[in-house]
C-alpha positions as CSV (number, residue, x, y, z in Angstrom):
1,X,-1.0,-9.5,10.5
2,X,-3.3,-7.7,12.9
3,X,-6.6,-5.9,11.4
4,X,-7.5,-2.7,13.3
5,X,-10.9,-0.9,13.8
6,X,-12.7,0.2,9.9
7,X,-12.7,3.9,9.1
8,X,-14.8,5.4,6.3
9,X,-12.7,6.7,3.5
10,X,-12.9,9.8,2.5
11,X,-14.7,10.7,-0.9
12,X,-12.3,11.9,-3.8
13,X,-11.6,15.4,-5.2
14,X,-13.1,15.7,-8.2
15,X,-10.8,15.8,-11.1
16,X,-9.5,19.0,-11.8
17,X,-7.7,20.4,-15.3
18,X,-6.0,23.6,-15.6
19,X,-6.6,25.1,-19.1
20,X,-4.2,28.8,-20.0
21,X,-6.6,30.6,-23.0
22,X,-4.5,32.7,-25.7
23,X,-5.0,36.5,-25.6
24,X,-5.3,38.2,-28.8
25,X,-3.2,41.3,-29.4
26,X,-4.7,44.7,-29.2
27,X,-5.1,46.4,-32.9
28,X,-2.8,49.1,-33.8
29,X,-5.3,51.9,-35.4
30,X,-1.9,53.8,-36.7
31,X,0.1,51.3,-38.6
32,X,-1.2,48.3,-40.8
33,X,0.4,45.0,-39.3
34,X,1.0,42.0,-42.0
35,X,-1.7,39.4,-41.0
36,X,-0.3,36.8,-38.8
37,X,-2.6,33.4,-40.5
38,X,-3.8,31.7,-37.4
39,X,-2.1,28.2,-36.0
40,X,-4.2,25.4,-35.7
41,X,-5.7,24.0,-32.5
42,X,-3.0,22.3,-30.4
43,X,-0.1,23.9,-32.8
44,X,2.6,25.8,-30.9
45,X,6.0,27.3,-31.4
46,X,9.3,26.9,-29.9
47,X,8.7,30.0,-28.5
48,X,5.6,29.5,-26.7
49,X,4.8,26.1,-24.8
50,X,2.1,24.6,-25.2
51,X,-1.1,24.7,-22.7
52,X,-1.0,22.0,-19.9
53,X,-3.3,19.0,-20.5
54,X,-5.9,17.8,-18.2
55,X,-4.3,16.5,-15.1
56,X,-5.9,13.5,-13.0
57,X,-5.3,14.5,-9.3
58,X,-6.4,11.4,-7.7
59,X,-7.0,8.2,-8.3
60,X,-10.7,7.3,-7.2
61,X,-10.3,3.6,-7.8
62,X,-6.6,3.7,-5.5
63,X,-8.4,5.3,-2.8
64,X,-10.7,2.7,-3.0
65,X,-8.8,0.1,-3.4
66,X,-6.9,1.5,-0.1
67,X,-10.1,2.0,1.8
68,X,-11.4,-1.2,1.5
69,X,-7.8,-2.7,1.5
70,X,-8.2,-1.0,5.1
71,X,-11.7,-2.7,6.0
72,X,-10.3,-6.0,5.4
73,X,-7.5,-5.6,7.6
74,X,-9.9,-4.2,10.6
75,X,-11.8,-7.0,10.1
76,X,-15.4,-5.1,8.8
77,X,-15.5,-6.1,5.5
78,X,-16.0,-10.0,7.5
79,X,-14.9,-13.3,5.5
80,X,-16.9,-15.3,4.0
81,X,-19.7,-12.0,3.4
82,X,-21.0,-11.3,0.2
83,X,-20.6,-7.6,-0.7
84,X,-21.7,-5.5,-4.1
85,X,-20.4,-2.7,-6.0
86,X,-23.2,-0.5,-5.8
87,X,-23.8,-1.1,-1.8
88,X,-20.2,0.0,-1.2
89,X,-20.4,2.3,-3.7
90,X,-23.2,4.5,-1.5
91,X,-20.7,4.0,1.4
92,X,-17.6,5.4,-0.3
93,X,-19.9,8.1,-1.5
94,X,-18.8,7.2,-5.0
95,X,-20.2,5.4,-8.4
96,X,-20.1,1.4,-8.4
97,X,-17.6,1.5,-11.6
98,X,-14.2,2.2,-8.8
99,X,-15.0,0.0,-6.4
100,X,-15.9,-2.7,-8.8
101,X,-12.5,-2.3,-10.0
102,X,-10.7,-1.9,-6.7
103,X,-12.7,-5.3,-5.8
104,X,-11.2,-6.5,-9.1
105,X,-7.6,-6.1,-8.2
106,X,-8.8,-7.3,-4.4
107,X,-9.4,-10.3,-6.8
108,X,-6.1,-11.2,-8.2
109,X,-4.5,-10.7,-4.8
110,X,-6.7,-13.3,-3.5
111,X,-8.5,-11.1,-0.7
112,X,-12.0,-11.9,-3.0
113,X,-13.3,-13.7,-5.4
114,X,-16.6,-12.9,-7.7
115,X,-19.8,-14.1,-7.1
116,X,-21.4,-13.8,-10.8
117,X,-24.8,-11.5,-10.4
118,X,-24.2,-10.4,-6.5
119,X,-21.0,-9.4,-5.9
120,X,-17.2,-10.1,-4.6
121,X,-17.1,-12.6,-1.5
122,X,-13.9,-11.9,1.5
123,X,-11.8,-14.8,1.1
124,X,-12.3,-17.4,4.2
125,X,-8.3,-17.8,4.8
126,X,-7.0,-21.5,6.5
127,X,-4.5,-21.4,8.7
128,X,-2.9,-23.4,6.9
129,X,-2.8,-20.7,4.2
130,X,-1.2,-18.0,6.4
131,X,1.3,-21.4,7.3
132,X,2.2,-21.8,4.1
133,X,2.5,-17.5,3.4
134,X,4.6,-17.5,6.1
135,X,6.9,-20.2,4.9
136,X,7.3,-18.8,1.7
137,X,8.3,-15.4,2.7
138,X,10.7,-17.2,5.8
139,X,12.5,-18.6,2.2
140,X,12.8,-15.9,0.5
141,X,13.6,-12.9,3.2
142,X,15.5,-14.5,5.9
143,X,18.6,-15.9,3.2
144,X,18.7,-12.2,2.4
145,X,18.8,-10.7,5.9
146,X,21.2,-13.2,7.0
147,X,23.0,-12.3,4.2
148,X,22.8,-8.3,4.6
149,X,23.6,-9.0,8.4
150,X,27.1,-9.0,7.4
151,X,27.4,-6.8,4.7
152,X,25.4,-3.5,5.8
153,X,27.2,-1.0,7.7
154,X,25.8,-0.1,11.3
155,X,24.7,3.7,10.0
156,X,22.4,2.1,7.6
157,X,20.6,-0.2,10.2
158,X,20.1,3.2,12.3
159,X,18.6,5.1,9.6
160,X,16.0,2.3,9.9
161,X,15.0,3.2,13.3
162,X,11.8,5.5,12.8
163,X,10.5,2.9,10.8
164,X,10.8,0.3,13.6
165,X,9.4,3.0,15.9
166,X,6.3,3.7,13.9
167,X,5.3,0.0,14.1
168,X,5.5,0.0,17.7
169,X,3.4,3.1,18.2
170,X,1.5,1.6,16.0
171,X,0.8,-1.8,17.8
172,X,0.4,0.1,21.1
173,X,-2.7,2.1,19.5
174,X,-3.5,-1.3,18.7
175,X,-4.4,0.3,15.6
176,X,-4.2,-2.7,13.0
177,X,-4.3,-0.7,9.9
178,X,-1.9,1.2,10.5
179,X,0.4,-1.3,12.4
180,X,0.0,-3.6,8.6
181,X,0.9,-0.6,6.6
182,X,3.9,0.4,8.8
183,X,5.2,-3.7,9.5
184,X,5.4,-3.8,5.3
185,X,7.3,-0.3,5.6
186,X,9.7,-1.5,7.7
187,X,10.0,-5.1,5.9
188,X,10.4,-3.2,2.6
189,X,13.0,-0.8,3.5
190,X,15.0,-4.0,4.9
191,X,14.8,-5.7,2.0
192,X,15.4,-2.6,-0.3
193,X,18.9,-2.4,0.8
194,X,19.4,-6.0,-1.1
195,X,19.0,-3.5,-4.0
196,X,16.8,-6.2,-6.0
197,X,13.9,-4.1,-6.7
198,X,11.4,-7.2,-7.9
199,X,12.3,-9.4,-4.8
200,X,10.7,-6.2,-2.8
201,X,7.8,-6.3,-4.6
202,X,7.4,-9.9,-4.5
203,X,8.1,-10.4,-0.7
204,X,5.6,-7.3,-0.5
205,X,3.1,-8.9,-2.1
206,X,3.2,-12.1,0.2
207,X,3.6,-10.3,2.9
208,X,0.4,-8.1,2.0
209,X,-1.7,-11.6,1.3
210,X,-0.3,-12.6,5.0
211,X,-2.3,-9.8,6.3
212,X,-6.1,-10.6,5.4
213,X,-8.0,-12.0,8.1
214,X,-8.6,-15.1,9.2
215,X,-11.8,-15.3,10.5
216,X,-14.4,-12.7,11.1
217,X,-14.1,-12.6,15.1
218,X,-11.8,-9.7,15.9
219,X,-9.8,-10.8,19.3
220,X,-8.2,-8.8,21.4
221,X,-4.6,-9.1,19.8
222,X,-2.6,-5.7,20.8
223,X,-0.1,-7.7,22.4
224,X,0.4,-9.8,19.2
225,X,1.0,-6.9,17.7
226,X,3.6,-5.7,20.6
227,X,5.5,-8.6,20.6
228,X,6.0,-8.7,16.6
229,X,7.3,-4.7,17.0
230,X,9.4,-5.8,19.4
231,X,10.7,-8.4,17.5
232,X,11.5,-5.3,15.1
233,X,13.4,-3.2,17.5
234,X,15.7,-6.5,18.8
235,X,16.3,-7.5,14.9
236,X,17.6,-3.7,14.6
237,X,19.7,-3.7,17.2
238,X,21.3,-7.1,16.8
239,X,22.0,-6.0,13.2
240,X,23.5,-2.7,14.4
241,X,25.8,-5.0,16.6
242,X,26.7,-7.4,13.8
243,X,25.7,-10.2,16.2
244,X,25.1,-12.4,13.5
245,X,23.7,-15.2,15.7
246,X,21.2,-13.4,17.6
247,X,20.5,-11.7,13.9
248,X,19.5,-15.3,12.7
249,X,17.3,-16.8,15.7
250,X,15.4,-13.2,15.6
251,X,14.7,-13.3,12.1
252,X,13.5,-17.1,11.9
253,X,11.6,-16.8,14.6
254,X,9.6,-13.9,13.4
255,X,8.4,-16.0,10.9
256,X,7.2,-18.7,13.0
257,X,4.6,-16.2,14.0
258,X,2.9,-16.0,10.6
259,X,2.3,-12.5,10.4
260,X,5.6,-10.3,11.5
């Protein structure tokens, strides 16, 4: 997948909780009331719902994990670099705990691994490692688009159209970022219609490995990006036509190219 130029992400809201107090009644001076024993904290009645709890409004350590998700797809956080915690803490304008976290998950998806006492280093990727991504996804997506090719109804290939056309505004910005997040969109809500929720996420989890960079040298590659949302636009059509031949030489060869 393409990387596109890094932009800073923004800091979090702060957390935010909503609390309701109880109002007492006012005292009647005329008439003695029976006294009414008081509930204890956190007891309510049928009657009366209960005060909201504290509410977490965003996720710090998602939008981190999406900002630097981000970086490595544009290319700044640069493989093979050392980075810590606390350093891209100050950046994100947030405590080292999130993004040590966030750099923990970046971990287990194979974008990083830990250095003990300095930090998480960006995964130098082979090309034979995107080779071998590609191949695994070419198994397990195009058997199931070949297969949906003659089973999905033309007005459901249509209703994938602005997903196809985000991709392609996308590449034209040559905005890599964005192109990645919009290419898995569009793979995704292909794949959805298999209606096997876990192959989506699997195939979405290859496909997001497939998408860290190679190297650290960012090369001019709009028209890489172009061509593979292109390549989208044909596959729709084809599929809208039931041409099941042009369907299959589409699909296979847009996983030739290692990233579509």
């Amino acid at each position: 997948m393409e990387q596109a130029r890094a932009r800073d992400a923004a800091t979090p809201q702060p957390h935010a909780s909503v609390r309701i107090p109880g109002q007492a009644r006012p005292a009647d001076s005329q008439v003695s009331q029976p006294r009414v024993p008081e509930r204890a904290r956190g007891e309510h009645t049928h009657s009366e719902p209960p005060a909201p709890r504290t509410v977490q409004r965003h996720s710090v350590r998602g939008q981190i994990l999406q900002a630097l998700r981000t970086a490595l797809v544009d290319g700044e956080l640069i493989p093979g670099e050392v980075y810590s915690a606390p350093v891209l803490g100050e950046r994100f304008g947030v405590s080292a705990t999130p993004v040590r976290e966030a750099m923990q998950q970046l971990a287990i998806e194979g974008a990083v691994e830990v250095v003990p006492n300095r930090g998480f280093r960006v995964t130098v990727r082979s090309p034979r490692e995107l080779a071998e991504l590609a191949e695994v996804r070419a198994m397990i997506e195009v058997p199931v688009m070949l297969r949906l090719a003659r089973t999905v109804p033309a007005v459901r290939w249509r209703a994938l159209r602005p997903l196809a056309d985000a991709t392609a505004a996308a590449a034209a910005r040559g905005d890599r970022a964005a192109y990645a997040e919009t290419d898995r969109a569009f793979h995704r809500a292909v794949l959805a219609l298999a209606g096997n929720q876990q192959l989506v996420m699997v195939a979405d989890d290859l496909h997001r490995r497939s998408q860290w960079p190679l190297t650290g040298t960012l090369v001019a590659r709009r028209a890489d990006l172009v061509a593979d949302a292109a390549e989208h636009m044909a596959l729709l059509e084809a599929l809208i036509a039931q041409d099941l031949t042009v369907v299959r030489s589409l699909v296979r060869e847009h996983f030739t190219g290692a990233d579509g």
